[in-house]
N, C-alpha and C positions, 0 to 999 in steps of 0.2 A: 532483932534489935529494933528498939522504936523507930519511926522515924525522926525525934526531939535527938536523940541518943545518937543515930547516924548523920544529925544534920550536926553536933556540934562538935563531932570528931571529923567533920570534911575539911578540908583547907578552906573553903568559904566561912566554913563557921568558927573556925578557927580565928579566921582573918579577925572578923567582925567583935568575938568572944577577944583578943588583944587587945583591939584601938578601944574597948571600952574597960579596958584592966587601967585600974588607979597611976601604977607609975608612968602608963602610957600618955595616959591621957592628960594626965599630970603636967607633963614634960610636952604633950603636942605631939608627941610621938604618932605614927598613921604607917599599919602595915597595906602599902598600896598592893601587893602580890603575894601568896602562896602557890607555884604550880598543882595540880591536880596531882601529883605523883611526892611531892613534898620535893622537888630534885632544886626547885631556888626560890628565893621567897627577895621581896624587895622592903624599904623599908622610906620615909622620909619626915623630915620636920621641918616646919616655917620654925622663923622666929618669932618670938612672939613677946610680950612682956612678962612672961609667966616665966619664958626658961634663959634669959638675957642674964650676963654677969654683972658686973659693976660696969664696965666698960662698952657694954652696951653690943656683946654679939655673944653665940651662943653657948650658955653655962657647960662647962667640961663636963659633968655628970651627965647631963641631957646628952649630951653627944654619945658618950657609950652608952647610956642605959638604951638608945635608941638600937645598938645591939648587940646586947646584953643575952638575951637568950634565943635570940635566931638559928644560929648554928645548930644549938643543943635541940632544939624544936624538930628543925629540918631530920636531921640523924635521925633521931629516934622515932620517927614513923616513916623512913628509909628503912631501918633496922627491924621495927618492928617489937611485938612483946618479948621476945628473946633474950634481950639485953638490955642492960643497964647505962644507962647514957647518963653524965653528970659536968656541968663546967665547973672544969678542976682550977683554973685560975685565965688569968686576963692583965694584958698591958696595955695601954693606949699613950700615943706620940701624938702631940698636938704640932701639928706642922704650921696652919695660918689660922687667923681668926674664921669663923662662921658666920657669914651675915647670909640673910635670905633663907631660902630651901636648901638644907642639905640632903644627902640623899646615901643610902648603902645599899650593898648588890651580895647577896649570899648564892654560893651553887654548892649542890655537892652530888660532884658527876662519879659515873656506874664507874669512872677507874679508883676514884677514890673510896667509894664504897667497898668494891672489892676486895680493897688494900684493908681496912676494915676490918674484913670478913677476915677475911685468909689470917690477920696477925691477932683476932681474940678467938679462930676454930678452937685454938687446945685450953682453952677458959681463963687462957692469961687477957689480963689487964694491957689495955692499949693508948695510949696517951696523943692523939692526931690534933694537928697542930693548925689552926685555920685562919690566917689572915683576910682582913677585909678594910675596904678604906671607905673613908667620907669623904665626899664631894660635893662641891655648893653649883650652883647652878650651870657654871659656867666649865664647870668638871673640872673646878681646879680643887687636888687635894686640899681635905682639910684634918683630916687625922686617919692613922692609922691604927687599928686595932690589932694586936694578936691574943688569939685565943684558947685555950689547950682544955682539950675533953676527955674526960675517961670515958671507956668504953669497955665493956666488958659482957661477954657470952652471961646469960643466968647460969648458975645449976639448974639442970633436971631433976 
């Protein structure tokens, strides 16, 4: 494998290859973390004039798209070529406005992985279900997200 090739399948490169993807940057969005194992990745936005509502704190779009595809990211190089990883849908609960830095927190620890494993071994379809919230600077909620993934073993 190149080195170009191994540098932008790494979490570093990943990271970097994200916060300059359009909707990202778009929206202000800045993936500040990917762990080196994919096991959590962190996420945050200022506000900014760019992603502000009418009312002056942070557009509801900007706040999920900030994330929007972290979970799915995380998983599937947890999982690896094997399987099939897709976000199958998404709710978001806007609980207070966003002013300032908000911020979100992804993990997906070895028991959840597991659980994973074990419920697509026989090549069934697994549907894992991953909440996550936003929080502004002061870690007071400001939305929550839930999220539901398909997962599914390839054929060999």
């Amino acid at each position: 494998m190149s080195k170009l090739r191994h540098w932008i399948s790494s979490p570093s490169g990943i990271r970097k290859i994200i916060n300059v993807y359009g909707p990202y940057l778009g929206a202000g969005v800045r993936v500040t973390h990917i762990d080196d194992d994919y096991r959590s990745a962190a996420v945050e936005m200022k506000l900014n004039w760019y992603n502000t509502n009418y009312v002056g704190t942070h557009f509801g779009g900007s706040l999920y798209s900030m994330v929007d595809p972290m979970y799915m990211l995380l998983l599937m190089n947890r999982l690896g070529k094997d399987y099939v990883v897709w976000d199958k849908s998404a709710s978001i609960e806007f609980v207070r406005p966003g002013r300032g830095t908000v911020s979100a927190y992804f993990e997906v620890t070895d028991e959840r992985l597991e659980d994973i494993i074990q419920a697509t071994a026989d090549g069934s379809k697994h549907l894992p279900e991953w909440d996550v919230n936003i929080t502004d600077e002061q870690g007071e909620l400001v939305a929550k997200v839930r999220k539901v993934l398909y997962v599914r073993k390839k054929k060999q």
